[in-house]
TORLO-990690 format. One record per residue (C-alpha): x, y, z. Coordinates in steps of 0.02 Angstrom, whole numbers. Layout:
BEGIN
<node><u>X</u><v>Y</v><w>Z</w></node>
...
// end
This chain:
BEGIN
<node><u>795</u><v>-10416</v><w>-4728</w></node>
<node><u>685</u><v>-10484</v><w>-4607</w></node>
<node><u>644</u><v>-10659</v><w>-4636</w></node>
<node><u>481</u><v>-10710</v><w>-4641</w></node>
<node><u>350</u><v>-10563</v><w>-4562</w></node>
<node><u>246</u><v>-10715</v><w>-4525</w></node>
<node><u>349</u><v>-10801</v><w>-4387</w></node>
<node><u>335</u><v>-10644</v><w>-4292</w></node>
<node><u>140</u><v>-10650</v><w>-4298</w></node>
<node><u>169</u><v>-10853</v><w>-4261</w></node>
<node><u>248</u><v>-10850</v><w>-4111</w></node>
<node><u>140</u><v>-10736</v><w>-4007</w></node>
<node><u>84</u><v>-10911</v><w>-3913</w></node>
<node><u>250</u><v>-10959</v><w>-3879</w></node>
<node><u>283</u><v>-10789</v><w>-3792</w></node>
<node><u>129</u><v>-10783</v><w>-3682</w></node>
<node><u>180</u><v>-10962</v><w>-3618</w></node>
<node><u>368</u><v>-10921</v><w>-3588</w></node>
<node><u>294</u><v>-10763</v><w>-3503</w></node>
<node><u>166</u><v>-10857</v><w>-3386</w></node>
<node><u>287</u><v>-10996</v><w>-3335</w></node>
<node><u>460</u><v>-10913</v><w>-3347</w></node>
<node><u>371</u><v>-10759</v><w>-3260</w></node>
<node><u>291</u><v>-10865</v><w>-3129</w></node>
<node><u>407</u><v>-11007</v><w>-3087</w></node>
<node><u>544</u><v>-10900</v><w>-3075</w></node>
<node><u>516</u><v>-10750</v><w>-3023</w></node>
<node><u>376</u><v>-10791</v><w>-2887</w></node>
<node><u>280</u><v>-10670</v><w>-2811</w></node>
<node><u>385</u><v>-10524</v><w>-2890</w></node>
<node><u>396</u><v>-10407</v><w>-3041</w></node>
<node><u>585</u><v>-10394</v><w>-3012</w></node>
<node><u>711</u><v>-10500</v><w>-3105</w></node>
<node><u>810</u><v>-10492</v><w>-2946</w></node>
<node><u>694</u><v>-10542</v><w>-2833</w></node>
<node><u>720</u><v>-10742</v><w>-2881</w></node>
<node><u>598</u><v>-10809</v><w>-2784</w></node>
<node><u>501</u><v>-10847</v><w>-2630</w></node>
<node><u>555</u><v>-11007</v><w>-2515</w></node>
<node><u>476</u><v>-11043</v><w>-2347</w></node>
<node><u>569</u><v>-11137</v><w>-2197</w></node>
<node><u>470</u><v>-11278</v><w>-2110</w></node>
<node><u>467</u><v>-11239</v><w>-1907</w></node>
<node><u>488</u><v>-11439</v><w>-1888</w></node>
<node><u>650</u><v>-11419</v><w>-1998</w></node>
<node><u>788</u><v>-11474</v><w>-1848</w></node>
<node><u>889</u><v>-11291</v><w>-1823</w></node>
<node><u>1085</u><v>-11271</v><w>-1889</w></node>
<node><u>1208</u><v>-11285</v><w>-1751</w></node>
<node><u>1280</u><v>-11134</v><w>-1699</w></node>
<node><u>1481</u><v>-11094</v><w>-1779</w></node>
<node><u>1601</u><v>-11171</v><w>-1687</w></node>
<node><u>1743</u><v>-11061</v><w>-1598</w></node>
<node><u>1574</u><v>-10910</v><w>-1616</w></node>
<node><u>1561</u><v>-10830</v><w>-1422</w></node>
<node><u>1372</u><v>-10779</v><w>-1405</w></node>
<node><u>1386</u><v>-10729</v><w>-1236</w></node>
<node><u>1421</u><v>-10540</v><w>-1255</w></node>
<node><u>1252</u><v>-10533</v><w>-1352</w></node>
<node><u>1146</u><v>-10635</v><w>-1212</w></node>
<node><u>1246</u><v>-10505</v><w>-1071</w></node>
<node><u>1195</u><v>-10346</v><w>-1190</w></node>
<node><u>1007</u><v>-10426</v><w>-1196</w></node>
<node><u>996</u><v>-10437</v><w>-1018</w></node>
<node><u>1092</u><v>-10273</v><w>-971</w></node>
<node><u>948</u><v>-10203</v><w>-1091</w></node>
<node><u>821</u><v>-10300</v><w>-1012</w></node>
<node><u>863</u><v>-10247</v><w>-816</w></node>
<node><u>929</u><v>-10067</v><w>-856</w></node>
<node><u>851</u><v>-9988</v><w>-1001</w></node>
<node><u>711</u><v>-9863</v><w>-968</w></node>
<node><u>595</u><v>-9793</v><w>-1078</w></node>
<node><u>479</u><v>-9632</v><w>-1070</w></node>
<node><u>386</u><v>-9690</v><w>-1231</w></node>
<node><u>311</u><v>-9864</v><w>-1259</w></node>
<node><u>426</u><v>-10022</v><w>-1218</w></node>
<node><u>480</u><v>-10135</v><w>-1366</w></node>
<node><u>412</u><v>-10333</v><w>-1317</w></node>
<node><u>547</u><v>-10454</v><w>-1317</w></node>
<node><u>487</u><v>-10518</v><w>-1496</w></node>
<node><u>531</u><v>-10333</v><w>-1546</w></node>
<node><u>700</u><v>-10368</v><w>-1507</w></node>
<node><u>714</u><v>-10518</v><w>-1587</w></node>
<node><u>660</u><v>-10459</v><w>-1747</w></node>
<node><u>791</u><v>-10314</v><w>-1709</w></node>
<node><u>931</u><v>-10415</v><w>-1684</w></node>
<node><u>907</u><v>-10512</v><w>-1842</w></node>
<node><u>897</u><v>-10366</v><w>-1945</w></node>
<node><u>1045</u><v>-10308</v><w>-1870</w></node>
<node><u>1133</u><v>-10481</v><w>-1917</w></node>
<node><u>1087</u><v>-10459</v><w>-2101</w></node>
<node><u>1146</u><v>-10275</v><w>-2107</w></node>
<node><u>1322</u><v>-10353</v><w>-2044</w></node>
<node><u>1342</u><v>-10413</v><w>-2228</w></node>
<node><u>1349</u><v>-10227</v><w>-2284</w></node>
<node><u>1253</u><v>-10282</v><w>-2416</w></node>
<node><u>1091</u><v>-10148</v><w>-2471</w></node>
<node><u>991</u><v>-10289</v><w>-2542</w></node>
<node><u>1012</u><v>-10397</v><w>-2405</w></node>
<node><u>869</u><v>-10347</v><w>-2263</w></node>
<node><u>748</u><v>-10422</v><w>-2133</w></node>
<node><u>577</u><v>-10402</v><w>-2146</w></node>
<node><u>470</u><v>-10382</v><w>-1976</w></node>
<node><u>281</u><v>-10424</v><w>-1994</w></node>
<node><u>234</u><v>-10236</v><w>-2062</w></node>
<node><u>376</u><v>-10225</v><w>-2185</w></node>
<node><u>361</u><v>-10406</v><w>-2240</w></node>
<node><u>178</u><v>-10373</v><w>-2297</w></node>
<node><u>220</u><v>-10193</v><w>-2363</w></node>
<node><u>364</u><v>-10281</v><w>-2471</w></node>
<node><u>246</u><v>-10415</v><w>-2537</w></node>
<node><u>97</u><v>-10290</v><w>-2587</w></node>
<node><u>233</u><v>-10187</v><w>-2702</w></node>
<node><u>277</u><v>-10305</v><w>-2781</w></node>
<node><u>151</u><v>-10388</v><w>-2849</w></node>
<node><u>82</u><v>-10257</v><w>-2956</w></node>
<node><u>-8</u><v>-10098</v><w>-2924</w></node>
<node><u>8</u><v>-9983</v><w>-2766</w></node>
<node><u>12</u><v>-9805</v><w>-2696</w></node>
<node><u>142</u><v>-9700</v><w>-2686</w></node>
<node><u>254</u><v>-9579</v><w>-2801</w></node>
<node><u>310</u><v>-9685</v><w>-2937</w></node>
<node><u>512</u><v>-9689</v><w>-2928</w></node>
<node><u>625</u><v>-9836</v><w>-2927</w></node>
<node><u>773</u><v>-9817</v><w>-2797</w></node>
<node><u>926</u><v>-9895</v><w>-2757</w></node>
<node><u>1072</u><v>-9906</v><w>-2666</w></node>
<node><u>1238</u><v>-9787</v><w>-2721</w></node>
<node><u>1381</u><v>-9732</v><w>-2614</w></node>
<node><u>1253</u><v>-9768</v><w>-2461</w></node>
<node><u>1142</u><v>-9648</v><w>-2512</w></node>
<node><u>961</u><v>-9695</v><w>-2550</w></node>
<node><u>963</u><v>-9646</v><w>-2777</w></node>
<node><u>820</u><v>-9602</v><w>-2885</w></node>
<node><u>855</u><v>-9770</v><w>-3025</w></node>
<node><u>717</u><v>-9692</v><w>-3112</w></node>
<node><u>537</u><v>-9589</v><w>-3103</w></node>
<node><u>417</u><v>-9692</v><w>-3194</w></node>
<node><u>321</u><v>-9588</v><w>-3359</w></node>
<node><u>170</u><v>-9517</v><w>-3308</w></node>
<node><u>194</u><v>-9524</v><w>-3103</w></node>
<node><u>197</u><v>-9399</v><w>-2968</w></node>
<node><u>382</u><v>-9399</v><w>-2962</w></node>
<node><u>408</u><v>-9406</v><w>-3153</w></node>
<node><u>288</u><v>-9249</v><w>-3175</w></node>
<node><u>383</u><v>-9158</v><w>-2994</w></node>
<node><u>516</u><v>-9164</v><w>-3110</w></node>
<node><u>629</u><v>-9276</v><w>-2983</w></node>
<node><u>755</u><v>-9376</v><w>-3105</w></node>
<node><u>878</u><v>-9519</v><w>-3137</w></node>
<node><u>1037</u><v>-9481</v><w>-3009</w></node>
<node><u>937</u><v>-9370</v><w>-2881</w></node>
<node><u>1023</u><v>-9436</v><w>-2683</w></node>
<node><u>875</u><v>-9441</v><w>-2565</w></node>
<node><u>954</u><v>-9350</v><w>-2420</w></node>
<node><u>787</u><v>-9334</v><w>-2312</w></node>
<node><u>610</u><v>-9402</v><w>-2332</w></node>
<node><u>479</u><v>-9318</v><w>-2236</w></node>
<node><u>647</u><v>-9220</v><w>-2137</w></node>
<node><u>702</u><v>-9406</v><w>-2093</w></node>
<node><u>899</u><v>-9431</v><w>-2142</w></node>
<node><u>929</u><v>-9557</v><w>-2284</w></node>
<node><u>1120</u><v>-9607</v><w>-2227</w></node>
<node><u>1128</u><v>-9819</v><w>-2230</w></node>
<node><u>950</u><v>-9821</v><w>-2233</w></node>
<node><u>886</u><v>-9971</v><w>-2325</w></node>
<node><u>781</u><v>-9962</v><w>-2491</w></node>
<node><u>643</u><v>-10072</v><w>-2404</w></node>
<node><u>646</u><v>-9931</v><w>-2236</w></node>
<node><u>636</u><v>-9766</v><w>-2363</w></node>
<node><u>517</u><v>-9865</v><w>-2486</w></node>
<node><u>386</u><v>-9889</v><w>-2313</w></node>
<node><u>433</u><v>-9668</v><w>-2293</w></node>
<node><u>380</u><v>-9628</v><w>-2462</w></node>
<node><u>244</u><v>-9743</v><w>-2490</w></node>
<node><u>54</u><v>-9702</v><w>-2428</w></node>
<node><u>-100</u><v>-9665</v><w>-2459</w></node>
<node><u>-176</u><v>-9584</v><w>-2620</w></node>
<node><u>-194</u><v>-9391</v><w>-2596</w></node>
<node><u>-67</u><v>-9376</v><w>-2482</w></node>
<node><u>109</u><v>-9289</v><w>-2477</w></node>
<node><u>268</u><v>-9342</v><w>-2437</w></node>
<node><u>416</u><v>-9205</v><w>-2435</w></node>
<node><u>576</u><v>-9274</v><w>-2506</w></node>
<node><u>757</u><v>-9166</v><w>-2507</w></node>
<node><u>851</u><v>-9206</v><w>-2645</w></node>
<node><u>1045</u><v>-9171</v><w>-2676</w></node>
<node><u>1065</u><v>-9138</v><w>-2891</w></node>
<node><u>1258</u><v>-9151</v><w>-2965</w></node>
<node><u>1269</u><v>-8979</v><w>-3019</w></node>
<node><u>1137</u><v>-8872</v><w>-2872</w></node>
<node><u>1238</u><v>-8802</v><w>-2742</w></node>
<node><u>1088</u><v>-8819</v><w>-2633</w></node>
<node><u>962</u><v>-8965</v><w>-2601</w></node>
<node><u>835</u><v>-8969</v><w>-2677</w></node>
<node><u>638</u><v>-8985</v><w>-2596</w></node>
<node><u>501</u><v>-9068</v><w>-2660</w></node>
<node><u>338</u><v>-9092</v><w>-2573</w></node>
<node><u>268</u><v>-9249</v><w>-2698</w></node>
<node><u>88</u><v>-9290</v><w>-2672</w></node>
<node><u>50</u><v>-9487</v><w>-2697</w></node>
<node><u>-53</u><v>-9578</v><w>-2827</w></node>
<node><u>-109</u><v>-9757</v><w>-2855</w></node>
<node><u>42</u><v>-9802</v><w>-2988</w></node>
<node><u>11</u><v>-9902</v><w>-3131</w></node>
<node><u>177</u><v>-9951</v><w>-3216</w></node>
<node><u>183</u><v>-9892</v><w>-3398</w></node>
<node><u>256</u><v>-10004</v><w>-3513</w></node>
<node><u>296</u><v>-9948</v><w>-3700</w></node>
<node><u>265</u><v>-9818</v><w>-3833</w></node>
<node><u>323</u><v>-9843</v><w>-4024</w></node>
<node><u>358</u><v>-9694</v><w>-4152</w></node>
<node><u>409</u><v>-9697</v><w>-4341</w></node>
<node><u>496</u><v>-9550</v><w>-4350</w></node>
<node><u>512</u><v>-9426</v><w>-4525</w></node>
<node><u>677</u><v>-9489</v><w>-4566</w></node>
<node><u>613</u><v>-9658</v><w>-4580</w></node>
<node><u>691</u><v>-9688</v><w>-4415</w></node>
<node><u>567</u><v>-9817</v><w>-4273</w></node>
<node><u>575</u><v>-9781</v><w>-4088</w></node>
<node><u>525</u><v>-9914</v><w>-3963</w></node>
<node><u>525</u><v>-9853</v><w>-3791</w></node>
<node><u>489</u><v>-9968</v><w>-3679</w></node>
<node><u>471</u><v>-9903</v><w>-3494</w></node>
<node><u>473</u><v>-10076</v><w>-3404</w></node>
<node><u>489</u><v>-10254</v><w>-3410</w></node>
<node><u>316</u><v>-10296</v><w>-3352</w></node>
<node><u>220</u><v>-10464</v><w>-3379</w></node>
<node><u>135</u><v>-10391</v><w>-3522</w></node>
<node><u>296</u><v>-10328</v><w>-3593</w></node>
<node><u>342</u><v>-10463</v><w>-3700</w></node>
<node><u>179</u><v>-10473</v><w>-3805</w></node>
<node><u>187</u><v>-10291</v><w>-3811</w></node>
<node><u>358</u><v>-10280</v><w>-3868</w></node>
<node><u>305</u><v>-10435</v><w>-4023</w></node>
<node><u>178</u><v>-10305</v><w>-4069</w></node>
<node><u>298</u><v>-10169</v><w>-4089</w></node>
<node><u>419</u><v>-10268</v><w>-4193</w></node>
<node><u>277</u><v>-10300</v><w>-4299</w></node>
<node><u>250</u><v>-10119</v><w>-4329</w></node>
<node><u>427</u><v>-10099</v><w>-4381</w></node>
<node><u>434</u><v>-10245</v><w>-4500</w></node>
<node><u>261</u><v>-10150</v><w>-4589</w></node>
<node><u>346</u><v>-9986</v><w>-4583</w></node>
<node><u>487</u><v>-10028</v><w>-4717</w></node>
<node><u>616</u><v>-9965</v><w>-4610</w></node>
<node><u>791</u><v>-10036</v><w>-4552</w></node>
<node><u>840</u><v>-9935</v><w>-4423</w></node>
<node><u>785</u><v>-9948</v><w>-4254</w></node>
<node><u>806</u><v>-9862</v><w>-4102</w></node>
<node><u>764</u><v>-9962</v><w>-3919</w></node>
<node><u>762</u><v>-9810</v><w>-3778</w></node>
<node><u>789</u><v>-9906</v><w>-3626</w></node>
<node><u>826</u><v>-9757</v><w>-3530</w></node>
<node><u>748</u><v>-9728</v><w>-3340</w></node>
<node><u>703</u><v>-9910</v><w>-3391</w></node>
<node><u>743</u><v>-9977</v><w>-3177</w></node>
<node><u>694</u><v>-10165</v><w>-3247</w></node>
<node><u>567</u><v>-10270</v><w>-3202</w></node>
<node><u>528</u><v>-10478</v><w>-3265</w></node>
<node><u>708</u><v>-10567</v><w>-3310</w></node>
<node><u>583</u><v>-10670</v><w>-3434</w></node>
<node><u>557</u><v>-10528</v><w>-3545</w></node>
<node><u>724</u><v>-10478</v><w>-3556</w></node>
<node><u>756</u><v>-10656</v><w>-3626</w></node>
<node><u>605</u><v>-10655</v><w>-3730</w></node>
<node><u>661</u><v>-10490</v><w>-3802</w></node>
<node><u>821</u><v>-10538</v><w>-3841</w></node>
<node><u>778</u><v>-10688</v><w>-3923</w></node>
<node><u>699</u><v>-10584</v><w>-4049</w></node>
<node><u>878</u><v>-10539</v><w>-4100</w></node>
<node><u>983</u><v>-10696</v><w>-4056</w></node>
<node><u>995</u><v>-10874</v><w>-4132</w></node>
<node><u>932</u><v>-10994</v><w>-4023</w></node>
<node><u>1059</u><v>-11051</v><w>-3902</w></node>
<node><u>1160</u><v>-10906</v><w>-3862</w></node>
<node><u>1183</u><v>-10855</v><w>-3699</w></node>
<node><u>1075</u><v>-10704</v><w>-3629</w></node>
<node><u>1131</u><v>-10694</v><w>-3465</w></node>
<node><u>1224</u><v>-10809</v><w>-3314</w></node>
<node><u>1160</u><v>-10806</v><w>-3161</w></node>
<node><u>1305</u><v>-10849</v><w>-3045</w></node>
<node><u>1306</u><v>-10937</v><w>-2883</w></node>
<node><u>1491</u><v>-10917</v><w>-2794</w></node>
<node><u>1420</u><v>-10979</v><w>-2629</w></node>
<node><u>1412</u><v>-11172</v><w>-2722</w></node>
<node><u>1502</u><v>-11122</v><w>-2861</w></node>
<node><u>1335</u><v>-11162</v><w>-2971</w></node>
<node><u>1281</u><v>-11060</v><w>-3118</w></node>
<node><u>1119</u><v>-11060</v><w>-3215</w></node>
<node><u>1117</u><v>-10981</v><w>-3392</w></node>
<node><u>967</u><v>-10920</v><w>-3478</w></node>
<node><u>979</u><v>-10917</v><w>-3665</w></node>
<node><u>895</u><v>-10870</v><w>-3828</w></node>
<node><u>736</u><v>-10955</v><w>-3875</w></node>
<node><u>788</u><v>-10912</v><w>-4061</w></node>
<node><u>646</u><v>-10816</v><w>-4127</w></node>
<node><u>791</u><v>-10702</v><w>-4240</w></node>
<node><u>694</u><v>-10630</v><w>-4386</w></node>
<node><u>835</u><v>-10487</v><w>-4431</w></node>
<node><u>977</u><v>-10518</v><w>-4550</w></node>
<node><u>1135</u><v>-10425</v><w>-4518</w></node>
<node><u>1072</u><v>-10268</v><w>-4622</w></node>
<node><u>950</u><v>-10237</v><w>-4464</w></node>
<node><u>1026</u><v>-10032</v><w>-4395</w></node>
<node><u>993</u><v>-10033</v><w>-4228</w></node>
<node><u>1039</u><v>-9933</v><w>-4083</w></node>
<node><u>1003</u><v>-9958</v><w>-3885</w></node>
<node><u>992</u><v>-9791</v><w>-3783</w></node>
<node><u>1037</u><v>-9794</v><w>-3593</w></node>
<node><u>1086</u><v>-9678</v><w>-3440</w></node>
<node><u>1114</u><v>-9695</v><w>-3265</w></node>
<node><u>909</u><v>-9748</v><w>-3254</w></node>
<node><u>922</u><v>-9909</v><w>-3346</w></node>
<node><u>949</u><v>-10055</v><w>-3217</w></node>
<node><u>911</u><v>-10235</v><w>-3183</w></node>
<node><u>814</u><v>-10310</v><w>-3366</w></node>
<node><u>874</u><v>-10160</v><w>-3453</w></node>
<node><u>1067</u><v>-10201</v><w>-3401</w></node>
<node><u>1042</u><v>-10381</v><w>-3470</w></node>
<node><u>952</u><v>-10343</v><w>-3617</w></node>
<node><u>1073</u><v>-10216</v><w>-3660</w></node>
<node><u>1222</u><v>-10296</v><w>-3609</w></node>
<node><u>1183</u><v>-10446</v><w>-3698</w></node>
<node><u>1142</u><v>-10353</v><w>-3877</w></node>
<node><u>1284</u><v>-10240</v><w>-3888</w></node>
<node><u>1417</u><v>-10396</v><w>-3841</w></node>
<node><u>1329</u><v>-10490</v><w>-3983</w></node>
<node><u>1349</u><v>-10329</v><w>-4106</w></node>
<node><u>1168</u><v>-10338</v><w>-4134</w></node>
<node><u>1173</u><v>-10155</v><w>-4072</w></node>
<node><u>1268</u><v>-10011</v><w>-4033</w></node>
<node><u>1236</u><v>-9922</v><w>-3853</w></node>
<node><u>1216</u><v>-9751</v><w>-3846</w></node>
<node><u>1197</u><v>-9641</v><w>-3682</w></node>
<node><u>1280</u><v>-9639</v><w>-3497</w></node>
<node><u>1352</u><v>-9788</v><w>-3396</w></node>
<node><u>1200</u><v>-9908</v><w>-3329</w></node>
<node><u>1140</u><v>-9906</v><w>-3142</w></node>
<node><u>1241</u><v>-10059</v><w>-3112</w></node>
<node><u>1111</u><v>-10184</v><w>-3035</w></node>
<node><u>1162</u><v>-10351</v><w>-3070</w></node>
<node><u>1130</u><v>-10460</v><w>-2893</w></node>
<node><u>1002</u><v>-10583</v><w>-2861</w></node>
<node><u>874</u><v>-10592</v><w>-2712</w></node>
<node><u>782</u><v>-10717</v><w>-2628</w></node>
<node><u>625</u><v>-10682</v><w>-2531</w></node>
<node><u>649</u><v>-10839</v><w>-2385</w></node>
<node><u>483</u><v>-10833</v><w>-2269</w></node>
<node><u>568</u><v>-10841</v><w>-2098</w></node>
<node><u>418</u><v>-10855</v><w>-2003</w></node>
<node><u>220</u><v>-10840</v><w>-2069</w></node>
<node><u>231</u><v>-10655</v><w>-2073</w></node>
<node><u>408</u><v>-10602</v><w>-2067</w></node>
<node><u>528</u><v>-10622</v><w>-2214</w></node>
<node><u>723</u><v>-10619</v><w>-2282</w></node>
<node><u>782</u><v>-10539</v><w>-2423</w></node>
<node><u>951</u><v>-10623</v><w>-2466</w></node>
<node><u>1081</u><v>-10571</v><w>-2611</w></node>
<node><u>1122</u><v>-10784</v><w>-2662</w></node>
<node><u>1193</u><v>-10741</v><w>-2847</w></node>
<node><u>1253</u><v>-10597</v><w>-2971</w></node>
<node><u>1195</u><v>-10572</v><w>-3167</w></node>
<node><u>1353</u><v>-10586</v><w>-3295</w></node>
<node><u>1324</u><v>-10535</v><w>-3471</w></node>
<node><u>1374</u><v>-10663</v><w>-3606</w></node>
<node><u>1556</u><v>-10600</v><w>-3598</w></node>
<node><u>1552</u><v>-10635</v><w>-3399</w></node>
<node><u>1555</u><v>-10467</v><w>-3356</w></node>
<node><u>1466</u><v>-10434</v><w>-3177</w></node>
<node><u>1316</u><v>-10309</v><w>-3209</w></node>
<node><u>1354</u><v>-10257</v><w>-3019</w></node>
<node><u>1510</u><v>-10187</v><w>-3043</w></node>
<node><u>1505</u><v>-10036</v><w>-3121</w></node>
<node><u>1351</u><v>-10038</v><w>-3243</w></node>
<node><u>1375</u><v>-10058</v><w>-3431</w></node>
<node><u>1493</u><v>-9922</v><w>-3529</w></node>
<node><u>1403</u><v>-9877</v><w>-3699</w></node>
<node><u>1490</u><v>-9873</v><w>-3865</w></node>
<node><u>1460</u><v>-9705</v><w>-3894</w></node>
<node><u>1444</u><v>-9589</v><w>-3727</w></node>
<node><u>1339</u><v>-9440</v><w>-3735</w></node>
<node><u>1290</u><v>-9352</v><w>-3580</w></node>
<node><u>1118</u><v>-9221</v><w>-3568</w></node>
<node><u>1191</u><v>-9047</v><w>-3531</w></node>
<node><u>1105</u><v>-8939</v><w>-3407</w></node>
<node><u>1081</u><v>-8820</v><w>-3545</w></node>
<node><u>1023</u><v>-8935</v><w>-3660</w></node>
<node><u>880</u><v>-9011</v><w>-3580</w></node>
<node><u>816</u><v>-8837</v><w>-3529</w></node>
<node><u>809</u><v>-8825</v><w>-3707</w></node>
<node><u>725</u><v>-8974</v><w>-3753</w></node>
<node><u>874</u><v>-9062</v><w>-3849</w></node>
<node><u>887</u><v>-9216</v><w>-3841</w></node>
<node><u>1073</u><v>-9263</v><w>-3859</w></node>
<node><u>1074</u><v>-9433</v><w>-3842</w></node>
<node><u>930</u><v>-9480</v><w>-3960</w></node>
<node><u>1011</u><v>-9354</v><w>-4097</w></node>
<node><u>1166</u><v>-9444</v><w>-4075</w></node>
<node><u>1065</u><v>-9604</v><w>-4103</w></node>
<node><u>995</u><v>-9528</v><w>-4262</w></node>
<node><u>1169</u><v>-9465</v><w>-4329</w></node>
<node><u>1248</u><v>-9662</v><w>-4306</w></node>
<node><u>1108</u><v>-9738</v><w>-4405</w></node>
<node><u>1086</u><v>-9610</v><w>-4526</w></node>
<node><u>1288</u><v>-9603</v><w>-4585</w></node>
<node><u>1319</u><v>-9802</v><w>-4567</w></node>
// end
């Protein structure tokens, strides 16, 4: 069924290269598949010339209306402040979430998170109907163990207002120092009243995976994130399948918020002949598109059982490994609709210490749908009840177990 067991044991090199490079080169500084890299401008570059038929003069009058009128009983911003203001201004005029400015604090705040470990509560958040959203509590974290899930709407941090706040501005709120609190209101489909946690922060160490052969002959993988170790981790757990005898699988990618594009790829390819398309990075600003594709590591025949479960946590890696397995019919999905976030970043040093964050491409799956729009629609839908999880069921992973069981 499986090929031969030893080209999964083989290629363990092969995946701790494509990990290093792929990782490096193209992700940069960051953990996050959407975070595409980091460029920086030369100061001797000669400047863009301003749009023709563009009238700048209203914004020079409003700077020196400020300038000669404005008083202040707290301490005066410096005209660098201002600077800084208006072009973070200018990049929220794209009413785009993942588009954002950087000032010196926030630049180097950005840059610590994402480059490994850090202190804070241990949720991924995102961007929904202009609400700041809980993409997922990571296992094991301050927020996970609060009990603070996949969905929650950050209304207030620390009795701050989320509305149009930025990720980057409510990430700075919630993060801190170890041993320290941070209260966080949280709207819940289904509570007729907010809500409060008071969350006290930890150093966070991003969990990765945990594998289970279950007494129906069934193996779990669930794999929390798609971290640089992931993809070695990952080979390891395959191998434990292929030496458990069994042919059904289940992947739980759920509150899965991402993490490396690399190990999405290198995961798929497990699956996937080489050659086939993984996942299109699309460029509409030059019309240019870059596909990643299957390294062709496939070891599983058709008789492999497999299902993928998902919810409303699984974003970014999770959405293209997902989205790419299910179109192939490699596996089924099981769960809730996806998160939805498909775009691409890139981290542009504007000055030494200040930084852009610019949305300059979307993910498609192999069938060129747009990850952004919408999330990914499972197979088989199967929602948590209230009720249910009070309980301790488990709907969607029983559902799981019922599909490969009876096919």
């Amino acid at each position: 069924m499986f090929g031969l067991k030893r080209v999964l044991v083989g290629l363990i090199a092969i995946i701790i290269v494509a990990a290093s490079f792929g990782g490096g080169v193209y992700v940069g500084l960051s953990r996050y598949p959407e975070v595409k890299k980091v460029t920086s401008l030369s100061n001797k570059e000669a400047p863009t010339p301003l749009p023709t038929g563009t009238d700048f003069d209203p914004f020079w009058k409003a700077w020196n209306v400020l300038d000669e009128k404005y008083v202040s009983f707290k301490a005066t911003t410096t005209e660098q402040d201002r600077v800084w203001g208006a072009i973070s201004g200018l990049a929220q005029s794209y009413n785009d979430p993942y588009t954002v400015f950087f000032p010196p604090i926030e630049s180097k705040n950005f840059e610590e998170s994402i480059n490994g470990e850090f202190q804070g509560v241990g949720m991924e958040i995102g961007i929904r109907d202009r609400t700041i959203t809980v993409i997922a509590p990571l296992k094991g974290t301050p927020a996970f163990n609060a009990g603070i899930k996949s969905g929650d709407k950050v209304i207030k941090i620390d009795g701050k207002p989320t509305i149009d706040m930025s990720v980057e501005k409510a990430v700075s709120l919630i993060r801190g120092p170890k041993g320290t609190t941070v209260a966080l209101s949280i709207y819940r489909e289904g509570e007729k009243e907010p809500l409060e946690f008071k969350v006290v922060r930890d150093t966070i160490n991003i969990p990765t995976i945990d594998t289970e052969k279950r007494t129906d002959e069934i193996f779990v993988i669930k794999l929390y994130s798609f971290s640089a170790n992931s993809p070695r981790l990952f080979r390891k757990a395959l191998e434990e399948f292929v030496n458990s005898g069994s042919d059904k699988l289940i992947l739980d990618l759920r509150n899965n918020p991402g993490g490396y594009l690399e190990a999405s790829v290198d995961m798929a390819s497990w699956f996937l002949p080489q050659g086939k398309t993984i996942v299109t990075e699309e460029n509409k600003k030059n019309g240019q598109s870059q596909v990643f594709r299957s390294k062709g590591y496939n070891i599983f025949s058709d008789k492999l059982k497999f299902v993928i479960l998902v919810n409303e946590g699984s974003a970014s890696a999770s959405e293209i490994l997902a989205g790419a397995l299910s179109e192939y019919k490699i596996a089924r999905l099981v769960g809730e609709k996806t998160f939805g976030k498909g775009s691409v970043q890139e981290l542009i040093k504007i000055t030494p210490d200040t930084s852009l964050k610019v949305t300059v491409a979307r993910w498609l799956t192999p069938n060129g749908i747009s990850i952004s729009e919408g999330g990914l629609k499972p197979e088989v839908e199967v929602s948590i009840k209230k009720e249910d999880a009070e309980k301790g069921r488990d709907t969607q992973m029983e559902r799981a177990v019922e599909l490969l069981l009876t096919n």
